[in-house]
C-alpha distance (Angstrom), angle and dihedral (degrees) to the residues before:
residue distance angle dihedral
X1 . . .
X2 3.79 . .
X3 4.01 92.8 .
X4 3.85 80.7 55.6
X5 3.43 102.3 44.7
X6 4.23 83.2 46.0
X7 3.42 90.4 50.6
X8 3.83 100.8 54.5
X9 3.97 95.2 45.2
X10 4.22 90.8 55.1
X11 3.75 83.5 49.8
X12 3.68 93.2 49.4
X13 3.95 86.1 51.5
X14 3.64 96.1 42.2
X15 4.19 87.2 54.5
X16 3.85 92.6 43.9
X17 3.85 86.2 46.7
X18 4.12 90.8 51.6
X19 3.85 87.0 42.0
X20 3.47 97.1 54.6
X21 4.04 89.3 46.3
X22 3.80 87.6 48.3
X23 3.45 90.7 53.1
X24 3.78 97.9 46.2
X25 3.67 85.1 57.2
X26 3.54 96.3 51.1
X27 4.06 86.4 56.1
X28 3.21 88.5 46.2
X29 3.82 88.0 60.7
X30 3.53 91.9 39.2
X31 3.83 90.5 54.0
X32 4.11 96.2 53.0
X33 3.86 83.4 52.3
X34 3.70 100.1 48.7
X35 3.56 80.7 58.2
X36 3.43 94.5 62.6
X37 4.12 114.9 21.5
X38 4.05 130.3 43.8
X39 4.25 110.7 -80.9
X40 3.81 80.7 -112.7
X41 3.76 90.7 63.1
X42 3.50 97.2 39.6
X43 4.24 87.8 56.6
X44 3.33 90.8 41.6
X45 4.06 100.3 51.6
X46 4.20 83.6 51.1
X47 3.06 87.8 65.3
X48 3.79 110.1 43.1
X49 3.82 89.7 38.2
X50 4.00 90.4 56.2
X51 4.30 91.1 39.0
X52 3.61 98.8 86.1
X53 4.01 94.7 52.2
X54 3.62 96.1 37.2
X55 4.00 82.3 57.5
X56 3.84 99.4 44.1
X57 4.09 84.0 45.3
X58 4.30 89.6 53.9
X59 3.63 84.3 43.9
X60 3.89 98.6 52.2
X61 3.57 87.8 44.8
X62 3.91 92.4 50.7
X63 3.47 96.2 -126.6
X64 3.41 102.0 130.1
X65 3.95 95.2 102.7
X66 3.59 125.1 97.2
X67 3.93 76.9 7.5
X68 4.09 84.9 150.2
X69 3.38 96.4 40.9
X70 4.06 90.4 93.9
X71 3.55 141.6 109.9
X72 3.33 107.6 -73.4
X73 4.11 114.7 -166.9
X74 4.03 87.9 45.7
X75 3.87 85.7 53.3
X76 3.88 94.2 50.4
X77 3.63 86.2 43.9
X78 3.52 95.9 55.5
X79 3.73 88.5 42.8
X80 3.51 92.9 70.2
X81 3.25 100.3 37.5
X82 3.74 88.5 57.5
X83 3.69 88.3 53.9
X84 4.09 93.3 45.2
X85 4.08 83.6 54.4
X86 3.55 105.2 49.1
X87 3.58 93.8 41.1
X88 3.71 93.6 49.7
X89 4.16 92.6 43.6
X90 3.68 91.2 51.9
X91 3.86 100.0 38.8
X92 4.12 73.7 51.2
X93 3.73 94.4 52.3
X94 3.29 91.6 59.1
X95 3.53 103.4 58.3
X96 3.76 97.6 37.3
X97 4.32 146.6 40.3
X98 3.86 117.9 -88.9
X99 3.90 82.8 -117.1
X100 3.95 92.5 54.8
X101 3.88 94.3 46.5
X102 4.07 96.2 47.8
X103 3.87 86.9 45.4
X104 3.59 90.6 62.5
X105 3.88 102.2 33.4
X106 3.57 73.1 62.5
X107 3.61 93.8 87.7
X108 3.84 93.0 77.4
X109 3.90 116.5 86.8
X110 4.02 75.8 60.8
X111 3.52 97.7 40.7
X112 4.11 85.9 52.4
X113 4.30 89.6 50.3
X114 3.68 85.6 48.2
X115 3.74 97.6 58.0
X116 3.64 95.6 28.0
X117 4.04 82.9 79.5
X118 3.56 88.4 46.1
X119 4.08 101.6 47.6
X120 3.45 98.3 18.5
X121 3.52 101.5 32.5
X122 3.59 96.4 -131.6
X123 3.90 124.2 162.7
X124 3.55 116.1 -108.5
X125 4.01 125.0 -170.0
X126 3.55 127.9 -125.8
X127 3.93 84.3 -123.1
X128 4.28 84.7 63.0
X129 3.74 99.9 45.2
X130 3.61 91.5 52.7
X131 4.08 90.7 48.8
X132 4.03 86.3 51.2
X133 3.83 90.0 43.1
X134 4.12 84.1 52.8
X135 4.07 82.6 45.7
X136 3.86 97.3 54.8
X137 4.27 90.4 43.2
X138 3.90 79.7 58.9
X139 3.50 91.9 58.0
X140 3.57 91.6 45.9
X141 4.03 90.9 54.6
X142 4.12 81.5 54.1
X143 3.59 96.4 54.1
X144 4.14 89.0 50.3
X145 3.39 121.0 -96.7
X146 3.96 91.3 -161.4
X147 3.60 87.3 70.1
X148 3.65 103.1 -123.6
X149 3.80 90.0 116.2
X150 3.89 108.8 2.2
X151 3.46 121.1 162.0
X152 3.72 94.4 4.4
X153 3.91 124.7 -164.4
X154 3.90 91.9 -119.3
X155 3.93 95.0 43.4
X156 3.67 90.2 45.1
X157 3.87 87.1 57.3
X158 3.42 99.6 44.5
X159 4.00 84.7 53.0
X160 3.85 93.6 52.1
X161 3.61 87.1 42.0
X162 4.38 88.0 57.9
X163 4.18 83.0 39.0
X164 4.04 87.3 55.3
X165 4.00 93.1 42.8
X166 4.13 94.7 48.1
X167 3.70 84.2 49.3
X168 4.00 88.9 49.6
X169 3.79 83.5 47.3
X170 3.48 97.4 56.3
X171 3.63 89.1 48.2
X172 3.95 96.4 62.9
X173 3.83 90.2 60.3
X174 3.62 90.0 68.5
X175 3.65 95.5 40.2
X176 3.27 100.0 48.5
X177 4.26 89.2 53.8
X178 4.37 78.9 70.6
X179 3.94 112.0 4.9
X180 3.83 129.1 71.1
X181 3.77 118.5 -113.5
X182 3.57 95.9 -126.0
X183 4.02 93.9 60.3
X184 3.75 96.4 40.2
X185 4.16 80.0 56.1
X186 3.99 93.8 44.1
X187 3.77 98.3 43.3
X188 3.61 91.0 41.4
X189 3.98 85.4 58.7
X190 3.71 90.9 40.0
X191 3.78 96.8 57.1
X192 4.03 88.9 47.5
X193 3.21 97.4 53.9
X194 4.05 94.4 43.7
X195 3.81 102.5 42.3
X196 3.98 93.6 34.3
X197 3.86 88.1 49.9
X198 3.68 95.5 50.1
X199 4.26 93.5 43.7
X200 3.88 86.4 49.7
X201 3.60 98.7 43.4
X202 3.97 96.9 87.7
X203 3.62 85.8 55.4
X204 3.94 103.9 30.1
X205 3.46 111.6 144.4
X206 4.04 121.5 -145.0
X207 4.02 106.1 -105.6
X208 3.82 106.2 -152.6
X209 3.63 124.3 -141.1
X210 3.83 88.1 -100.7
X211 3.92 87.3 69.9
X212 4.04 88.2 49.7
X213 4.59 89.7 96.4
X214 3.55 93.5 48.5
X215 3.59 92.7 55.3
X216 3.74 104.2 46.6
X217 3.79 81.6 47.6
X218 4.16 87.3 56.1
X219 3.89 81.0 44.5
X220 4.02 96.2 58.0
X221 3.05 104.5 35.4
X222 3.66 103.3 53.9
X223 3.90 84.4 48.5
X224 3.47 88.8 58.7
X225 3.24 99.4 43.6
X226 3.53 92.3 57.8
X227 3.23 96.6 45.4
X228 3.67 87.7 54.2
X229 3.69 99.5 51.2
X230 3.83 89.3 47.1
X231 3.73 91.2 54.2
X232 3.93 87.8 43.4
X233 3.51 98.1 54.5
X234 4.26 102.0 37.5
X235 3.85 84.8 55.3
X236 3.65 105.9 36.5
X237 3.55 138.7 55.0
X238 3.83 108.6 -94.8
X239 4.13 90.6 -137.1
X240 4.25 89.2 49.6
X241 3.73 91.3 40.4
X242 4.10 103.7 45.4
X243 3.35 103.4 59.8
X244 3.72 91.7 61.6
X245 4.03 80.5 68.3
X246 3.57 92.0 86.4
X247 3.61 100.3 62.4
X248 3.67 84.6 84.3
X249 3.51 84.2 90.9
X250 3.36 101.8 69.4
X251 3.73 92.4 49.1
X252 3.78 88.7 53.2
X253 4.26 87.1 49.3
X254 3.72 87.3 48.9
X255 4.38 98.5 41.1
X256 3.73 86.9 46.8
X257 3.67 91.2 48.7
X258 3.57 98.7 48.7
X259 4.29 96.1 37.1
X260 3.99 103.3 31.7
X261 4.14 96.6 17.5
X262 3.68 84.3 -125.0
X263 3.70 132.6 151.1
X264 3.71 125.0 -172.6
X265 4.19 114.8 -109.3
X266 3.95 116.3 -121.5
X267 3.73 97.3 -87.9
X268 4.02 94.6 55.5
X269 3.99 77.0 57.5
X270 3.94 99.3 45.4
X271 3.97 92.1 50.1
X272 3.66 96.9 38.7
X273 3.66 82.0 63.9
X274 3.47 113.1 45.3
X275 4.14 84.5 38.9
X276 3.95 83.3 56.2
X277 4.02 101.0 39.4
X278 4.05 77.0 47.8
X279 3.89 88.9 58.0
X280 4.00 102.2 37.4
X281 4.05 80.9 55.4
X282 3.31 93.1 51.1
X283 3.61 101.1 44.7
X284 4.10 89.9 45.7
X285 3.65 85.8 46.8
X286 4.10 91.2 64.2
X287 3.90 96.5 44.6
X288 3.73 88.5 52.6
X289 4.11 81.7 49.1
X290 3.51 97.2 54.2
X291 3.60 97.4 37.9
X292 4.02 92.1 55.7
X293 3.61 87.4 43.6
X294 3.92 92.0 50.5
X295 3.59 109.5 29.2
């Protein structure tokens, strides 16, 4: 039973690991075409490069019935807020290092406790709010406290960007109480792809076939990296899997190293971590929670 239970939490890890290397590719992506194409676009082409997958996945998983039988305002709502992030994170991308950008999207395991109490109305201790105070004075120490570039246009994105994902995260707890996983993923995709398309459309650019690689690679491996992260989370222990999150930034040192021959300064590395010694309290925090509260 123990060998078992072993076994299933290094899986877990090893799928949040590939996940969060999926994903770091799938920035990567997303930063070469921020470079090139309106934020608008960029969201936009996530989400009709990833449509056709997410819709053979709900389809292998027969969850196509009673796929509009769903809630519908918390779907619209995390619509745009899907749009509001991806736009944000690439229009982010393009003004700063992979590194820089996941130190500050950081911020949002604490951003999510913080407005749990607010939309959830769930009771946070004193011992928490400092931790996310600590969090958001990482943040802070990202965006440059010596001034030179404080409060920066692209960190300030990639900020609202977190703010607009915690928000989305607080929105699958109440979906999930009535609404199948696999249509809050395909609607979510859906709405991307039509409401980004349409904003972007004035100012679409033409992609040539050149750009056709790069965006079945931003196709796959944000399938697989949600794939992964599903698999990590449904057989792992949230507070033994999360933490493994954060190795995304040494993937984005290491991309934006070998792409851009960029390294981040000495403040990206201060705030990174205090914002992740902030997050590894908070997650230890909640297992010791639930383990008092289920002994």
């Amino acid at each position: 039973m123990a060998a078992t239970a072993r076994g299933r939490k290094l899986y877990s890890i090893y799928a949040m690991l590939l996940a969060v290397f999926m994903f770091a590719l799938m920035d990567t992506a997303m930063k070469l075409l921020a470079e090139r194409y309106p934020a608008l676009q960029v969201a936009a082409l996530r989400a009709i490069c990833s449509l056709p997958l997410i819709a053979a996945y709900v389809a292998w998983r027969g969850a196509f019935t009673g796929i509009f039988r769903v809630r519908w305002p918390m779907h619209v709502l995390r619509g745009v807020l899907g749009i509001l992030m991806l736009a944000l994170f690439a229009f982010g991308l393009k003004k700063l290092s992979l590194a820089e950008a996941y130190s500050i999207f950081f911020i949002a395991p604490a951003l999510i406790t913080a407005l749990s109490v607010l939309m959830l109305k769930e009771r946070v201790d004193p011992a928490r709010w400092l931790a996310i105070g600590v969090g958001l004075g990482g943040v802070l120490v990202v965006l440059r406290p010596d001034g030179a570039g404080f409060l920066t246009i692209g960190g300030l994105a990639v900020l609202g960007a977190a703010s607009c994902y915690a928000i989305s995260a607080i929105t699958v707890r109440v979906l999930a109480r009535s609404d199948r996983s696999e249509h809050t993923v395909f609607w979510l995709i859906v709405m991307i792809a039509i409401g980004a398309g349409l904003l972007a459309a004035p100012n679409w650019v033409p992609i040539p076939a050149a750009e056709i690689p790069l965006l079945c690679g931003l196709a796959v491996s944000g399938f697989i990296g949600q794939l992964a992260i599903t698999e990590a989370f449904s057989r792992g222990e949230a507070s033994s899997v999360a933490p493994f999150e954060y190795s995304a930034l040494a993937w984005g040192v290491g991309l934006d190293w070998l792409l851009w021959r960029a390294l981040p300064d000495g403040w990206t590395l201060v705030g990174a971590s205090i914002i992740i010694g902030s997050g590894l309290y908070l997650i230890r925090h909640e297992k010791d929670h639930v383990e008092a509260e289920h002994p």
